[in-house]
C-alpha positions, 0 to 999 in steps of 0.5 A, spaced: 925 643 116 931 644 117 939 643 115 945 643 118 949 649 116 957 645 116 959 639 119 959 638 127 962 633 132 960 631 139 965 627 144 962 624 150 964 618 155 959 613 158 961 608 162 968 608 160 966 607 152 968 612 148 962 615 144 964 621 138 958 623 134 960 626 126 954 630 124 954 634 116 949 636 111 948 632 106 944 633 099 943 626 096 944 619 098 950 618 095 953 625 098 951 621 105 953 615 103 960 618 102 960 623 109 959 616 112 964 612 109 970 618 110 967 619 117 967 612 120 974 611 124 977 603 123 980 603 130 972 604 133 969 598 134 962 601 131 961 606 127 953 606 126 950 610 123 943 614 120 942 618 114 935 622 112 934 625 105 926 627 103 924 621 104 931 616 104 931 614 110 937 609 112 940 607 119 946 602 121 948 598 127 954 596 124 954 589 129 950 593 136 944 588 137 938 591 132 935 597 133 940 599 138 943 604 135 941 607 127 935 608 129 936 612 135 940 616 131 935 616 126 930 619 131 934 624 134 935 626 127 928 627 126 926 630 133 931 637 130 926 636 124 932 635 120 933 633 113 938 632 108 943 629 115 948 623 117 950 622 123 956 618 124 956 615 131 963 612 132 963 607 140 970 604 143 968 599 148 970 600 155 969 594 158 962 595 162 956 593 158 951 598 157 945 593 155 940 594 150 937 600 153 944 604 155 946 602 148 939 606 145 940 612 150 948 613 149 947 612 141 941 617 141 943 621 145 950 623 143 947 623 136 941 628 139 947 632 143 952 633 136 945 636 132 943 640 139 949 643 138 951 644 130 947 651 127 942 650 123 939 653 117 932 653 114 931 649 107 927 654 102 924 651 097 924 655 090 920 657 084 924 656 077 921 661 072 923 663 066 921 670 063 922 673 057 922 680 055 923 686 052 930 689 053 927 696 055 924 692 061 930 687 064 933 692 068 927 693 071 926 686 072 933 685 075 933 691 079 925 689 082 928 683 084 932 686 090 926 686 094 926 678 094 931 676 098 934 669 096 933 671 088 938 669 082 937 671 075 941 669 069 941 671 062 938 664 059 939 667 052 936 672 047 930 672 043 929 677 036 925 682 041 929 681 047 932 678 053 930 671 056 932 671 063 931 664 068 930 666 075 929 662 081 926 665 088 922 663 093 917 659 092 913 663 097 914 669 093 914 666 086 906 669 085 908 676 088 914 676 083 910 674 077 905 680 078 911 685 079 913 682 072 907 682 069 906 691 072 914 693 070 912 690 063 905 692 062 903 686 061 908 684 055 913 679 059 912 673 058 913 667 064 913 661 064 914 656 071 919 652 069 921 647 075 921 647 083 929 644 087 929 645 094 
């Protein structure tokens, strides 16, 4: 799966109505919610939209005939394998009726066009850990997680023997560095899984 990496916008004109396509990365509902609210332009006169976050799916044809345009939206979403998206897709009438299947084909496929061209970003899914142990081996904890791109350490606090340290890697590397814990340690660490967040 997929993310966008910033907020990108496609404009295009089919048979005189003016179609322009808001697309931005979005990491709950609510922040959806709100790109679509800020993103929706009063003198359009549609502003349809679909949004997906994990297994939200929601979608709006804001007055075109049902399914004639959220859902499009919502497919071209999932045909990028995005997640964690709203597309906002606002239309100016031009005076030519596009029927249903023009509707359909001009609401995807200028959301599709919008997601085509914005950069996109792979969603990592991370490992949480906790780790306390001694201050002889932080160092070599910190310096061992070089090796781990996308890592992060923070000193969680401390205890009568050492240091409690809360790290976060990639979920597919987590077994790899609980081992290089368990060597550089000898055994001594004590780690503990304490979550996942993607």
């Amino acid at each position: 799966m997929f993310t966008l990496v910033r907020t990108e916008r496609f404009e295009q004109e089919i048979k005189k109505s003016r179609f322009l396509a808001q697309a931005a990365p979005a990491d709950s509902e609510e922040e959806a919610r709100r790109f679509i609210a800020a993103s929706s332009i009063p003198d359009a006169g549609h502003n349809c939209w679909a949004l997906r976050v994990g297994d939200v799916y929601r979608f709006s044809d804001d007055g075109e005939p049902g399914g004639t345009a959220g859902r499009p939206i919502l497919q071209a979403i999932e045909g990028r394998d995005l997640d964690r998206v709203a597309v906002v897709v606002s239309r100016w009438f031009g005076g030519i009726l596009l029927g249903a299947g023009g509707l359909v084909r001009a609401y995807g496929g200028t959301a599709a066009s919008c997601l085509k061209a914005a950069e996109r970003e792979p969603i990592v899914a991370y490992a949480i850990l906790s780790i306390a142990c001694a201050f002889a081996d932080e160092a070599r904890i910190r310096s061992g997680l070089s090796a781990f791109s996308g890592t992060r350490a923070e000193t969680a606090g401390f205890t009568p023997d050492g240091v409690q340290l809360q790290v976060t890697l990639p979920r597919d590397r987590a077994d790899e560095f609980i081992r290089l814990v368990a060597d550089i340690s000898r055994g001594q660490a004590m780690v503990e899984r304490v979550g996942d967040r993607t």
